[in-house]
Each structure stands twice: as structure tokens, then as C-alpha cells.
C-alpha positions in Angstrom: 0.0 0.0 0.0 1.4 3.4 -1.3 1.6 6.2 1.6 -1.1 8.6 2.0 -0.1 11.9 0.8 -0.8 14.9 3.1 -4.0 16.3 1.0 -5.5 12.7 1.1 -4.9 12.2 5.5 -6.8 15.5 5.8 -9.3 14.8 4.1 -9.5 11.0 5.4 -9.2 12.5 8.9 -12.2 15.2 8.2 -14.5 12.3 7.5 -13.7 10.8 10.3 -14.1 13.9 12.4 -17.5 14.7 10.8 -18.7 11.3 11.4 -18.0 10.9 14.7 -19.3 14.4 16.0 -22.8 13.2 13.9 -22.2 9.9 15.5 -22.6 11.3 18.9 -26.0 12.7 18.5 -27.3 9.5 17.5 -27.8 7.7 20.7 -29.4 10.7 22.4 -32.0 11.0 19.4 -32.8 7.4 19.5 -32.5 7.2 22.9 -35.1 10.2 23.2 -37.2 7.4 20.9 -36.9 4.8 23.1 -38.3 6.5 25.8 -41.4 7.6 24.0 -42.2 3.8 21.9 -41.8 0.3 23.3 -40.2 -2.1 20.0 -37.6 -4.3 21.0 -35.8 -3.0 17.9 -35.6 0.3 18.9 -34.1 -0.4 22.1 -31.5 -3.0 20.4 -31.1 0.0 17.4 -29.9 2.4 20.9 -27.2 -0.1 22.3 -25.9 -0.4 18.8 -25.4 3.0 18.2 -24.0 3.6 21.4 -21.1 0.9 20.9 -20.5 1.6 17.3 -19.2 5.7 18.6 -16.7 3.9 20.8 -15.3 2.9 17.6 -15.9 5.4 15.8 -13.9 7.9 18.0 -11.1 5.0 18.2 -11.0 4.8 14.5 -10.7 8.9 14.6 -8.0 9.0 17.0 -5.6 6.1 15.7 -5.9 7.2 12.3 -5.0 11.0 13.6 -2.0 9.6 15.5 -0.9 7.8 12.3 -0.9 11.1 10.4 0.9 13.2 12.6 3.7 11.4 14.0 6.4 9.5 12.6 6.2 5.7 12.9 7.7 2.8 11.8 5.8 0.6 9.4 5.7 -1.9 11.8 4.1 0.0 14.4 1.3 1.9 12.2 0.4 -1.7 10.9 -0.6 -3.2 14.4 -2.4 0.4 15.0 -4.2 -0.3 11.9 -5.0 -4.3 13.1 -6.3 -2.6 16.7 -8.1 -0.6 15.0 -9.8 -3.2 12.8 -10.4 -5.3 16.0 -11.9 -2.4 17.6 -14.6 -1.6 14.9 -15.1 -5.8 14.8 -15.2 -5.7 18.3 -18.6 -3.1 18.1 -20.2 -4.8 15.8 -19.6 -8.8 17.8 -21.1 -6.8 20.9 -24.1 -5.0 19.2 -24.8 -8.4 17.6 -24.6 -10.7 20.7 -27.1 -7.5 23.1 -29.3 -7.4 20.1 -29.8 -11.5 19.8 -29.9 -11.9 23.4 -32.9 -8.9 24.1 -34.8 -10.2 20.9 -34.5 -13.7 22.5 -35.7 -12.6 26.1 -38.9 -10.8 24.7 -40.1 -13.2 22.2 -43.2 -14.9 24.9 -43.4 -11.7 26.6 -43.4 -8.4 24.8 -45.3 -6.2 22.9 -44.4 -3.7 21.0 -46.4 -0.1 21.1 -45.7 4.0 21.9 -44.5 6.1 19.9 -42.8 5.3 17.2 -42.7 8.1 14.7 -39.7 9.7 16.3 -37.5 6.4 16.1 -39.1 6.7 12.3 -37.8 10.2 11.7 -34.6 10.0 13.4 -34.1 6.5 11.5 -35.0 7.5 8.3 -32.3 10.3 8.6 -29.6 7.9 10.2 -29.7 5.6 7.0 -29.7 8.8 5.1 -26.5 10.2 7.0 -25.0 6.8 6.9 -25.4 6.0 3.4 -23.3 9.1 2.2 -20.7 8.3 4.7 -20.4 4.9 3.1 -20.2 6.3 -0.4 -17.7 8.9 1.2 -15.4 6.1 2.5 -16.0 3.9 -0.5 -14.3 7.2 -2.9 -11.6 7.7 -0.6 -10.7 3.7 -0.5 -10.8 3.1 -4.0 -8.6 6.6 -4.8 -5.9 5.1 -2.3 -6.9 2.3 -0.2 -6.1 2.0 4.0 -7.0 -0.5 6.4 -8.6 2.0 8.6 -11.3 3.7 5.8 -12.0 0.0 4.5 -12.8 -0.9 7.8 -15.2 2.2 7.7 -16.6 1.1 4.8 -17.9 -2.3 6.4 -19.0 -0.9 9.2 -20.9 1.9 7.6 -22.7 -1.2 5.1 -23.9 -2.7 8.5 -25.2 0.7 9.3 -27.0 1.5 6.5 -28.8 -2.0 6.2 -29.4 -2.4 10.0 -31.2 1.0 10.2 -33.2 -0.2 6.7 -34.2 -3.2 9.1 -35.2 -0.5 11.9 -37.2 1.3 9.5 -39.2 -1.9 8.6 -40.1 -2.6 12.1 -41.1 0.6 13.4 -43.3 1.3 10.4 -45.2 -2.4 11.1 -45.4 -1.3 14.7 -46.8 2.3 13.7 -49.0 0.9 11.6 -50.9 -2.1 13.9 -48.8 -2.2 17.3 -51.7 -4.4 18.5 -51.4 -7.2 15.7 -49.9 -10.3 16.3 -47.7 -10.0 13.7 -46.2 -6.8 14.1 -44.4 -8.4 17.7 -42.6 -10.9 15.4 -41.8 -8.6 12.4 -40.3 -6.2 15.3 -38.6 -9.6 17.1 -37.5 -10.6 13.6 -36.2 -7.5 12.8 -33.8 -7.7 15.3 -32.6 -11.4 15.4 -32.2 -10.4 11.4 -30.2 -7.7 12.4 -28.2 -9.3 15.3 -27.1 -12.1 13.1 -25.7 -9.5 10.1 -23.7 -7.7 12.9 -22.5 -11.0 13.6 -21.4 -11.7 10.6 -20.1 -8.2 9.4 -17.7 -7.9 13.2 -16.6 -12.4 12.4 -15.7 -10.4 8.6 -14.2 -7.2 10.0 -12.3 -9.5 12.6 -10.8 -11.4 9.6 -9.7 -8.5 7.5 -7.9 -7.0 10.5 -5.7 -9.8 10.9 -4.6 -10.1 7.6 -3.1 -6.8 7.6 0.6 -7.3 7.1 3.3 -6.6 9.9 6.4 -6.0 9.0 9.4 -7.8 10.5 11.9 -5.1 11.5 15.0 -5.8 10.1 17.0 -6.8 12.8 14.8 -9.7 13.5 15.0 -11.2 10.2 16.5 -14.6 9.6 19.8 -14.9 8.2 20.8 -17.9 5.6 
């Protein structure tokens, strides 16, 4: 991989600014929707958000380190594989809270409130999230780095998870009372639980394969 050049880390590290100052409003909106509705996706869509800022403001501060100080190839490498571990990290945790609450509510919950709000700030979320994927998509494919690709991922699982969201709370705003609106809203999130699952196993495996350099006094000799 070909070094960034100083035009292409600022504007990397503005992204990453951008989207972690946006990222910290979302768990007060949706936690302000939480309050007012009762869906088990909802709630699961909160602790999600919550855990993906952690890495978002990891991914922001490694990748600003990186930038501005001078280190050895060796050293930015296993930066780049925490990093990666950190963002699969999020998404393992939001997957195993989300199965486990969808699992404890399937005999015994019912899903009702107000949803509208979790609509509007959802709707806006996969809006937000969707450019920031196509932001981190342009900047990968102009010069690729394994901290933006492992934006990319995460930012997919965003976008389709809040899709799922979406789908839930608009069952549950139109007939909360239906029987079937408590299992589209219990399916939603075991749906969802299993692609953040999947998406943190794939992160995981795309951070380890990130190179480290041997320094070169602890090469072999023939």
C-alpha cells in the first residue's frame, strides 16, 4: 500500500471527524425514541449506536496519531490491526445485546408508543449513513487504508441495519396491536443481530490479515 499523501490524510481524517461528531447525537436521538415507543428493535437500534461511537472515536483518534507522527511501518500496521479489532469488536457486541434482548422478549413483549420519532430520526440515520459509506467507499478506491476500509464495512452494516429498523417501526406504527407486528419487530432484530455477527466475524478477519512488518534486525539470516 502506497503512503497517503498529506492532502489525502486530511481529508480521510475530516470524515472521520464529521462522522463521529454526527455519530454522537445518535444515541441521544434514539434514545429520546426509546423512551417515547416500546419495540424491542428500537431499544436494540440504541445499544448499537451507542457501541458503534466507541469505535468510531477510536478509528478517529488512531488514524490521527498515524498522520501526525512519525512511525515505523511496523508500528502503524498493528495500530491499523487494533483498530480493525476495535470496529469488529462493536459490531460482535451489538450483535450478541441485540440476539440476546430479541430472545428474552419473544413470549413476553409487545411492541407499542410512539414510534414516529425512532421513524424520523431513523429514516435520517440511513440517510447520514449511506453518504458516509459512499464517502469512505471514494476515498478507498482513490488510495486504499485499512482503517477507511474498515469504515466502509461498518458503515454497510449501518446503512442495512437501520433499513431493518425502519421496517419494524413502520409495522409497529401501523398495527402495534397485531400479532404479527411483535414478530416482524422480534425478527427485525434477530435479522439484524445475526448481520452484525457476521459483518464484526468479517471485520475481525480482515484485520488480521493486515501485514506486519518484520523489523529488520529480527529477520533470519541464511
Amino acid at each position: 500500500m502506497q503512503a497517503l499523501s498529506k492532502e489525502q490524510s486530511a481529508r480521510r481524517e475530516r470524515t472521520l471527524l464529521v462522522a463521529l461528531l454526527l455519530g454522537a447525537w445518535s444515541p441521544l436521538t434514539m434514545g429520546v425514541a426509546v423512551l417515547l415507543g416500546r419495540s424491542t428493535t428500537q431499544l436494540a437500534d440504541f445499544i448499537r449506536r451507542s457501541v458503534e461511537l466507541m469505535a468510531l472515536f477510536v478509528s478517529w483518534m488512531v488514524f490521527r496519531h498515524i498522520t501526525h507522527h512519525e512511525l515505523s511501518s511496523q508500528a502503524q500496521a498493528k495500530l491499523e490491526r487494533w483498530t480493525g479489532w476495535g470496529v469488529a469488536a462493536s459490531l460482535f457486541c451489538s450483535g450478541l445485546v441485540m440476539l440476546g434482548l430479541a430472545l428474552s422478549r419473544i413470549h413476553s413483549f409487545q411492541p407499542g408508543g410512539n414510534v414516529y420519532p425512532g421513524l424520523v430520526f431513523g429514516s435520517m440515520g440511513v440517510i447520514t449513513n449511506a453518504w458516509f459509506w459512499w464517502r469512505y467507499y471514494r476515498l478507498d478506491w482513490e488510495q486504499s487504508s485499512p482503517i477507511i476500509s474498515a469504515q466502509i464495512r461498518l458503515y454497510r452494516a449501518k446503512c442495512l441495519v437501520g433499513l431493518c429498523v425502519i421496517v419494524a417501526l413502520t409495522a409497529v406504527a401501523i398495527d402495534p396491536a397485531h400479532t404479527i407486528t411483535r414478530y416482524i419487530d422480534i425478527l427485525g432484530t434477530i435479522v439484524v443481530s445475526v448481520y452484525l455477527l457476521w459483518s464484526g466475524y468479517s471485520s475481525a478477519r480482515s484485520a488480521s490479515s493486515i501485514p506486519v512488518p518484520v523489523p529488520e534486525g529480527h529477520r533470519d539470516v541464511n
